[in-house]
N, C-alpha and C positions, 0 to 999 in steps of 0.2 A: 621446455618442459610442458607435458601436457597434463590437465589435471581433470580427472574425470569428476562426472556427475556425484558417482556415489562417497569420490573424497572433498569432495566439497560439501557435500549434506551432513559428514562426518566431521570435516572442521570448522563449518561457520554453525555451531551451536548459537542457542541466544544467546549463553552467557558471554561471549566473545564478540558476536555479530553487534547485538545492539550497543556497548561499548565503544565500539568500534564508528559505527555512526554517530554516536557523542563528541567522540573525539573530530569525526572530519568534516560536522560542519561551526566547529571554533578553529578549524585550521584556516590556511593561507590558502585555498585552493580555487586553480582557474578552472572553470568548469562552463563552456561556452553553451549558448541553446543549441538542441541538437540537431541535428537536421536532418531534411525530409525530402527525399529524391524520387519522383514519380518513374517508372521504368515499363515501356507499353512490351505486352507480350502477344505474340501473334496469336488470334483467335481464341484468347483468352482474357478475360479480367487485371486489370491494371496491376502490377506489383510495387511494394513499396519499398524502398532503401532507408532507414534509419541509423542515422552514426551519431554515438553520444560519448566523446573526447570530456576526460578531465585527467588535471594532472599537478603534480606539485614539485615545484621549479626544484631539479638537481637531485629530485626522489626517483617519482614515480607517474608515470604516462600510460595512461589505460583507453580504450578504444573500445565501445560494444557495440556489435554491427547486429544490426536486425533486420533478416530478410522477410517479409510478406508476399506470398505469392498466394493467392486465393484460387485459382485457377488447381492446385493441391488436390483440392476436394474430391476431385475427378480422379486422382490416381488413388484415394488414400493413403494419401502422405501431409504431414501436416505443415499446416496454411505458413506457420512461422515456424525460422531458423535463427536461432542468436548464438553468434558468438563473439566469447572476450577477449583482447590481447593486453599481457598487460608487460610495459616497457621500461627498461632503467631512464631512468629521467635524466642523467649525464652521456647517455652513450647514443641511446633511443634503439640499444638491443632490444630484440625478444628477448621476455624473461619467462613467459608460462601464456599458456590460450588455454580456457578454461570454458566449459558449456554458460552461454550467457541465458539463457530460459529457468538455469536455476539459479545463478549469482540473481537474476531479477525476481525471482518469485520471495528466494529468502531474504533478500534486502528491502523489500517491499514487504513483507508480512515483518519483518524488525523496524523498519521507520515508525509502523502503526502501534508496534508495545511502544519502543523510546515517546514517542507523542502520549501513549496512554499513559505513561509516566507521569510525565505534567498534568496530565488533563483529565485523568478519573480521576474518582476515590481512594483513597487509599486502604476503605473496608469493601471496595468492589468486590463481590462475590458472586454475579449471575453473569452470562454474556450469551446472547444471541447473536449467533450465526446466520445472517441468510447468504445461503450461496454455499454450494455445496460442492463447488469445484476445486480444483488444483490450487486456488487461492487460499478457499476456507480453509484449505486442510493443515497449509502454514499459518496461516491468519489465528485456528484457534490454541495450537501451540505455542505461539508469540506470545499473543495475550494474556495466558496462563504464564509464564514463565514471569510478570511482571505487576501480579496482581495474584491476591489467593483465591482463586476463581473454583467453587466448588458444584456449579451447577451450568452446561452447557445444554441449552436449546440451539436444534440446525433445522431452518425452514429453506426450502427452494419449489421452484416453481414442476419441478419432479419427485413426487414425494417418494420415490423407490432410493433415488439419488440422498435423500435426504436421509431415510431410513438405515442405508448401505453406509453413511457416514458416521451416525449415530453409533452403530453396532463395530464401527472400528476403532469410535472414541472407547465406548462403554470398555471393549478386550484392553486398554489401554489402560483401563483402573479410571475413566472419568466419567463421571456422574451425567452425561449423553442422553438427552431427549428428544424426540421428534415433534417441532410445531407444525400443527396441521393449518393450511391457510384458514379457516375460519378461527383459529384461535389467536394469530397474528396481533391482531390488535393488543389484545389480554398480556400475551407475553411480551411482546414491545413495550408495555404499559407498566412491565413488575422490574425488568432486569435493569442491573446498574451498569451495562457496556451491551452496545450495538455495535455490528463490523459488518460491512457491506461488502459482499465482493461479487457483482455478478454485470452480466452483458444487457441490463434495461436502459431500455429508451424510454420511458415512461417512469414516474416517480413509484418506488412500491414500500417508503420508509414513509408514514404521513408523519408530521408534527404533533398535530392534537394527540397520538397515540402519546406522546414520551412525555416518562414524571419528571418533576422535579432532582437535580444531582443526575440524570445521567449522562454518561460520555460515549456520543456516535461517531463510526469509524467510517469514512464513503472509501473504497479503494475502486470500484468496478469503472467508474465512468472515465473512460477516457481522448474522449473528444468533444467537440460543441454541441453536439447535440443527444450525447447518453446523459444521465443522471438518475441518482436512485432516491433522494430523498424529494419531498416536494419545498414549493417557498414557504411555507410554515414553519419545518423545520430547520429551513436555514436562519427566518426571521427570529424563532424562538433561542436558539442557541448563540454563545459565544462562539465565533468562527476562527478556525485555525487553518494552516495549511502547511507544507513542506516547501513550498518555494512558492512566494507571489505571481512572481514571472510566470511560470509553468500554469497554476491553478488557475488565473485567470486568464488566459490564453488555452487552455486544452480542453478542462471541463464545465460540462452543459450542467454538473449541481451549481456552479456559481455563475457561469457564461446567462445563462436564463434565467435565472432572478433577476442578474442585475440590469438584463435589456429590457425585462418586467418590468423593472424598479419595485420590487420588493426587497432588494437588500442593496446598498453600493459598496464599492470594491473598496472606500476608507473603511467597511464595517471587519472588516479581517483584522483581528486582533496580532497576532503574530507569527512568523515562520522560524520554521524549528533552528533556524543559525540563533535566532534572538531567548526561546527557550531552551537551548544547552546553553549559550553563553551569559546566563541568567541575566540578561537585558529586559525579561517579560517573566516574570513567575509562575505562569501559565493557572489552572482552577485559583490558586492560590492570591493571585494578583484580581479578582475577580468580585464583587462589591458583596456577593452573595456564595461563599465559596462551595458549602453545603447543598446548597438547593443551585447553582447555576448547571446549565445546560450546554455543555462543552461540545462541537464539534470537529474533527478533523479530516479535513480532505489532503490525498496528498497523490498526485499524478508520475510521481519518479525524478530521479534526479540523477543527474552521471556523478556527483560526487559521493553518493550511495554504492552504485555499481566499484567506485575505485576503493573504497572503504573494503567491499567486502575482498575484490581478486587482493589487497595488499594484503588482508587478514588469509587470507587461503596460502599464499605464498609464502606468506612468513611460517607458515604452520607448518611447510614442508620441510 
């Protein structure tokens, strides 16, 4: 079975998608680190092979292969290819291959609500966007689906990009405003949820900007040396993440503090297996629940990816 892009955007809604991620990280499942194949192409830039296997013993066996060929650029064709195969867990038939570029964007903009769950407000009602790409644009419908979000600010570092977003929330019936970078500060400084999704090597979230109660989202960095927030803002907040293993191994928001020592890796309060399986209460388990400064980083996880191709599958 193949399932395309547009049935998949049709059946992994939030209401279903993040549900779904509740459930499979209190499951049983093996989900090994993914791995990472360097592959040289003639007279062109390195390509990369990534395979991220999880599976649950006598269910369900899933595979997302993600190709990186940068060398693309030149033809205009884009840099990555992902795709999903997902397998009977008794037989290890094909059961369905599904585009993996969108199971990863919407399981990734759903990790970030399921976390917002625990870790905002529960009167959250402002969220700034920076980042105004193919992330943000799941990223700010997650959020909304899990929190009564009645005011959206989109800041990016192309204020057309930023504008063109705005104006597709707004036709959407959402209350969509454009922060100009000089105002950056101001609006970081009012809203009760920040979501991060963008390709900085340099910190562009500062700390001293964010009040009291609010909950940051970092998605963009994802290697040792991107990050978006600075060590301010990691020192200043409670830190959360989607997988230990992953977050501190991939990204440069915690990778670099803690080679700094502005922050060390026992300062990670919990990963989202410990808050679904209510092992950590997440804002709520917090000394100061009202005013504490929640953030969450979270790099991906293949038992995310299985979550959602099982929820697709089953849907057919």
């Amino acid at each position: 079975m193949q399932i395309s892009a547009e049935t998949l955007r049709a059946r992994l809604t939030w209401s279903k998608i993040i549900p779904a991620l509740r459930d499979i990280f209190v499951a049983d499942v093996h989900s090994p680190v993914r791995h990472h194949h360097f592959i040289d192409v003639p007279n062109e830039p390195q390509a990369t092979l990534l395979l991220m296997p999880a599976w649950i013993e006598g269910e369900y066996l899933g595979v997302k292969q993600v190709s990186v060929f940068p060398g693309n650029n030149t033809r205009n064709l884009p840099g990555l290819t992902s795709l999903y195969t997902l397998s009977c867990g008794k037989t290890g038939q094909t059961l369905a291959q599904m585009d993996g570029n969108v199971i990863t964007a919407i399981r990734t903009a759903a990790a970030s609500a399921l976390a917002s769950s625990y870790l905002s407000r529960t009167d959250s009602s402002s969220l700034l966007m920076m980042g105004a790409g193919r992330m943000g644009h799941h990223l700010v419908p997650a959020h909304c689906s899990v929190r009564d979000i009645k005011t959206v600010w989109i800041w990016d570092r192309t204020p057309l990009a930023a504008s063109e977003f705005s104006a597709d929330l707004q036709r959407q019936g959402i209350d969509a405003r454009v922060c100009p970078t000089e105002q950056l500060p101001q609006v970081a400084g009012e809203v009760d949820i920040i979501s991060c999704a963008t390709l900085a090597n340099e910190p562009i979230l500062l700390g001293e900007w964010l009040k009291p109660g609010v909950h940051v989202d970092l998605v963009g960095s994802f290697t040792p040396t991107m990050r978006e927030a600075d060590n301010t803002a990691v020192q200043t907040a409670s830190i959360f993440v989607d997988t230990r293993a992953g977050a501190l191994a991939e990204t440069g928001d915690l990778i670099i503090p803690i080679k700094e020592g502005a922050i060390a890796a026992t300062d990670i309060q919990a990963e989202l297996t410990e808050l679904c399986g209510n092992t950590h209460l997440g804002r709520n388990a917090l000394p100061e629940p009202a005013t504490a400064i929640t953030l969450f980083k979270s790099v991906g996880d293949s038992r995310e990816d299985l979550a959602a191709a099982m929820l697709a599958f089953k849907e057919a």
